[in-house]
C-alpha positions as CSV (number, residue, x, y, z in Angstrom):
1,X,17.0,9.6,-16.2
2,X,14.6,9.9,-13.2
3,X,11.9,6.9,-12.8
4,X,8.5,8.5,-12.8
5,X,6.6,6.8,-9.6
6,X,2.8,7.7,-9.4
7,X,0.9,7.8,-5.9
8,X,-2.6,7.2,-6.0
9,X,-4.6,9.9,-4.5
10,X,-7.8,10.3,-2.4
11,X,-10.4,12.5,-1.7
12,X,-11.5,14.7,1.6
13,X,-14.0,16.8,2.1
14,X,-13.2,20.1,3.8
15,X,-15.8,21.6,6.0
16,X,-16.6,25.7,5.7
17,X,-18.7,27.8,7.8
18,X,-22.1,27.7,7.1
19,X,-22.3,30.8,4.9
20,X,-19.6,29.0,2.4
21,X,-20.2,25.4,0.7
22,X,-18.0,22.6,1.8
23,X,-15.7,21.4,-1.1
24,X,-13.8,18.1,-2.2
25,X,-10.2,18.5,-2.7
26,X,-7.9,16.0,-3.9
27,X,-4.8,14.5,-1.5
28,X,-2.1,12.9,-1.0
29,X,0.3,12.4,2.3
30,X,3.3,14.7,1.9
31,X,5.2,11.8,3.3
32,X,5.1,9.6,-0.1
33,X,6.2,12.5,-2.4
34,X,8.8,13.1,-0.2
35,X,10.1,9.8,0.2
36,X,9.9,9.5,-3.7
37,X,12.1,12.5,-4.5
38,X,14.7,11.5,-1.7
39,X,14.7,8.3,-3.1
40,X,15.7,9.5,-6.3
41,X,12.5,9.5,-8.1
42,X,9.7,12.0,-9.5
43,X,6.7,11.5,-7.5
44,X,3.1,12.1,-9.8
45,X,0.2,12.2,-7.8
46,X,-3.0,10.3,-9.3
47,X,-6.3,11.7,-8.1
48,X,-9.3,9.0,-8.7
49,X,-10.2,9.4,-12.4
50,X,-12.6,7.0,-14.4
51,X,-11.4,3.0,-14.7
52,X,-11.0,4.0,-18.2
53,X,-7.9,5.9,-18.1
54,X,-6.0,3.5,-16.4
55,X,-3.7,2.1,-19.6
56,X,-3.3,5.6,-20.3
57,X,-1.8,6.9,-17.1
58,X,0.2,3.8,-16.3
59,X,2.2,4.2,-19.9
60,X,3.4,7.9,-18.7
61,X,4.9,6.4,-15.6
62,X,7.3,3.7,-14.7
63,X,6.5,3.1,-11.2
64,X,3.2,2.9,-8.6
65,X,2.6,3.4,-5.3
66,X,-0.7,1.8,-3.6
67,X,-1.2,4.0,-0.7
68,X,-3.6,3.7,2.4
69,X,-6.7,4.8,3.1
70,X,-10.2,3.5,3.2
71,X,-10.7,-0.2,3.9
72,X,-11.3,-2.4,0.8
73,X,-14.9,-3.1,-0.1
74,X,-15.6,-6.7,1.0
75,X,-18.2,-7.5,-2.3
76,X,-15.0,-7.8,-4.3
77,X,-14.0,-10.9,-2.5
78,X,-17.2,-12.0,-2.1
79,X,-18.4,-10.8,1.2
80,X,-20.8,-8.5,2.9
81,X,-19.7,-6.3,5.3
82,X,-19.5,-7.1,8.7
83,X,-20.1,-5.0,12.1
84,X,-16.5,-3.8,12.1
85,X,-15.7,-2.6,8.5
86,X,-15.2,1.2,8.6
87,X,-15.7,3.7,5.6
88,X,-15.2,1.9,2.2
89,X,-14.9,4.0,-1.4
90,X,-15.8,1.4,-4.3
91,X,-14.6,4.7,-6.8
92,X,-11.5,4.3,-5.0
93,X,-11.2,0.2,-5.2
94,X,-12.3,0.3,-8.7
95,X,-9.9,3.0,-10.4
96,X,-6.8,1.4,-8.2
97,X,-7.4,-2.1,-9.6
98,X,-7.5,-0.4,-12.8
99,X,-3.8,1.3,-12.2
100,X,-3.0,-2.4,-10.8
101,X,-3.9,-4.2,-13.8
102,X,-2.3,-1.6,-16.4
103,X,0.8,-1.6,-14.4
104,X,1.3,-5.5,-14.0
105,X,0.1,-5.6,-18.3
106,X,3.3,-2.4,-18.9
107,X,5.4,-4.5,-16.8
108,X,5.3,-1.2,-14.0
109,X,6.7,-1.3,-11.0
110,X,4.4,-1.5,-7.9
111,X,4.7,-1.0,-4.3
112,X,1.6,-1.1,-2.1
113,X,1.3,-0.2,1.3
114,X,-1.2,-0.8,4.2
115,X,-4.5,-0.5,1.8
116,X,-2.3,-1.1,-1.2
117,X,-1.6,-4.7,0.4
118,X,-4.6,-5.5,1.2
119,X,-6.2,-4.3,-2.4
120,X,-3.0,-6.1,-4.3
121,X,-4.0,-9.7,-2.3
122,X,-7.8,-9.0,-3.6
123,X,-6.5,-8.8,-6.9
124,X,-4.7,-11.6,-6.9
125,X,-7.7,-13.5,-5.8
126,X,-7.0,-13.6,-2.0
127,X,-9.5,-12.1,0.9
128,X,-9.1,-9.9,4.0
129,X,-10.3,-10.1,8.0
130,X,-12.0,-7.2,7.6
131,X,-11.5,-6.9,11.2
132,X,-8.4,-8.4,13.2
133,X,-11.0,-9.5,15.8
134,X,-11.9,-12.0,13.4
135,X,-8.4,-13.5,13.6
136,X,-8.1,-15.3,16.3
137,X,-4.4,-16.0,16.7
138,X,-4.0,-11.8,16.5
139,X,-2.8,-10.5,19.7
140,X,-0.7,-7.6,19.0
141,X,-1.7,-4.2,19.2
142,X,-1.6,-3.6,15.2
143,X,-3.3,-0.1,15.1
144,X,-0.9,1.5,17.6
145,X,-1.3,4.3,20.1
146,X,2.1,5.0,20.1
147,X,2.9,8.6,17.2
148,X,3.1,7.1,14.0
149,X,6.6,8.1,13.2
150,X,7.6,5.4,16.1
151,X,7.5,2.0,15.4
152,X,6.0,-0.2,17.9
153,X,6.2,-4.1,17.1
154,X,8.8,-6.6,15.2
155,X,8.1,-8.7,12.4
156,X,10.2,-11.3,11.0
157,X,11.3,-11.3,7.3
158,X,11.7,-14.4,5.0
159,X,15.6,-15.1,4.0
160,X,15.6,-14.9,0.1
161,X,13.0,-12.5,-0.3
162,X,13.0,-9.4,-1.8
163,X,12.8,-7.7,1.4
164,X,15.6,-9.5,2.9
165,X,18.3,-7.4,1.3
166,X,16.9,-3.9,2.7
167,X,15.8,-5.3,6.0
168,X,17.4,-7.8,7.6
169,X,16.3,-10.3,9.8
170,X,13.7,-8.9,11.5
171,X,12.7,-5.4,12.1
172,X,10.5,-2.8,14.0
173,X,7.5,-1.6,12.4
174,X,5.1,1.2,13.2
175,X,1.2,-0.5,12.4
176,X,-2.1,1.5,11.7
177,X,-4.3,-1.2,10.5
178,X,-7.4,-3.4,11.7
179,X,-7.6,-5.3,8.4
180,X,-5.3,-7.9,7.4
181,X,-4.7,-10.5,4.8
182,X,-6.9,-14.0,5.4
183,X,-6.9,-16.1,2.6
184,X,-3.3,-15.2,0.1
185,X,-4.5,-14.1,-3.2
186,X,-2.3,-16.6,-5.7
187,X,0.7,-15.9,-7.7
188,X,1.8,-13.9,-4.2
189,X,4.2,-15.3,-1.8
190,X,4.2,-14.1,2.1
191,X,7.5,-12.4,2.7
192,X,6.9,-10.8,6.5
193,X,4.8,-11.7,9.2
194,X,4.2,-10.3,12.6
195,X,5.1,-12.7,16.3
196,X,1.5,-13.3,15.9
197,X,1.6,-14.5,12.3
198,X,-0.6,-11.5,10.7
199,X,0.8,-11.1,7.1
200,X,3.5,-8.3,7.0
201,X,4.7,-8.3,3.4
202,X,3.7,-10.1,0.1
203,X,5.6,-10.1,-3.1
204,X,5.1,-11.7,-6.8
205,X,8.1,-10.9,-8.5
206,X,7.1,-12.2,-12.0
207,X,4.6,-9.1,-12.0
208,X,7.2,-6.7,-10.4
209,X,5.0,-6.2,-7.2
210,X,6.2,-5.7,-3.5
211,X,3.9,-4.7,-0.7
212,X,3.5,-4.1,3.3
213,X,1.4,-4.0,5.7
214,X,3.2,-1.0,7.9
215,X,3.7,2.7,6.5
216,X,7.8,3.8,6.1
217,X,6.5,6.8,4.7
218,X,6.3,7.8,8.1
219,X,9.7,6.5,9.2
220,X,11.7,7.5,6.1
221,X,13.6,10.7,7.4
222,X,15.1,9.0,9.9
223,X,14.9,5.1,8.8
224,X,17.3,4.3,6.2
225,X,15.8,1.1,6.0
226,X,12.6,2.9,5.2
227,X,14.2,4.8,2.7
228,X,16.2,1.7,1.0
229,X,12.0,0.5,0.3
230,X,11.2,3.6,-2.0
231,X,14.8,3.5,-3.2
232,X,13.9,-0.1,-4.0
233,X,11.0,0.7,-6.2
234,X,12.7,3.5,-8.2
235,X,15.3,1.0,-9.1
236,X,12.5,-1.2,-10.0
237,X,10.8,0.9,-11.7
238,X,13.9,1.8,-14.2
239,X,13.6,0.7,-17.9
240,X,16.4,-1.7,-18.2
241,X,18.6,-1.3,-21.0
């Protein structure tokens, strides 16, 4: 038996030329689905429904995958936006906490990543720089130049942690973020940080829940380590006997 993983979805608008309307269209990266069916799973993609049907979705799937996107709205931990914040979609922050919750009441598996961190530590109670200017011991170039399929900057990994068994040590991560984790949401533990300390990777095993901060979606053909991740979650995500 497969593990069913879900990948929650977004929404662009495509531009037509003036004589035809411009439409909405739901997406998803290519890159997670892949990784998913490599990794031995059946990737589902989610498109943003109503809060409602969270319970619902969650029980037709064993597994979830947080996936980036827009930043996190800062009036759910409290703050108004600064100068920096980019686009935000509260449809988007309030049907994924949704999935978050059902998942973590089903016993789901979850794996965030870039966003998905950063919405998983705002559940958990936690807040985000919603700029890395704002962090003043940030030096590192975290949303790189460099084509995303390279990775660009080390990060150290906790011994004992769940990532610790798939990475190593320390590894090289590619980075295309300018919000990070401030304040840790609690019930999570840090797992992976940067050489300038910026969270990396949080986990909270009791509620089955790994996430980073860097994208191995991008990295997966070619990274086994990358790979291991999303083979990581379908194992997770298996209903143990």
């Amino acid at each position: 038996m497969k593990a069913k993983i879900g990948i929650t979805g977004n929404i662009i608008t495509y531009k037509r030329p003036e004589e035809v309307a411009a439409f909405d269209a739901n997406y998803t990266p290519r890159e997670f689905s892949q990784a998913v069916e490599l990794a031995g799973g059946i990737p589902y993609i989610i498109p943003i429904m109503d809060e409602s049907l969270a319970e619902e979705i969650m029980s037709s799937l064993d597994g979830l995958i947080l996936t980036g996107g827009q930043d996190v709205s800062p009036l759910l931990y409290n703050q108004e936006p600064h100068q920096a914040i980019q686009e935000t979609s509260p449809q988007r922050d309030t049907f994924e906490l949704a999935l978050i919750n059902a998942a973590i009441h089903q016993g789901k598996a979850i794996l965030g990543i870039c966003r998905g961190l950063q919405l998983l530590n705002v559940r958990y109670g936690g807040t985000l720089y919603q700029d890395l200017s704002e962090d003043k011991t940030a030096y590192l170039q975290h949303n790189q130049q460099s084509l995303p399929q390279f990775p660009t900057h080390r990060i150290q990994i906790k011994d004992q942690s769940s990532l610790s068994p798939i990475f190593g040590k320390e590894i090289t991560v590619n980075s295309f973020h300018h919000q990070s984790i401030d304040q840790l949401g609690q019930g999570l533990t840090v797992i992976a940080q940067s050489l300038d300390q910026v969270i990396e990777a949080v986990e909270a095993p009791a509620d089955n829940v790994i996430a980073v901060q860097w994208h191995p979606e991008l990295t997966h053909i070619h990274d086994q380590h990358s790979i291991n991740l999303f083979r990581n979650l379908v194992e997770r995500a298996l209903p143990k006997d």
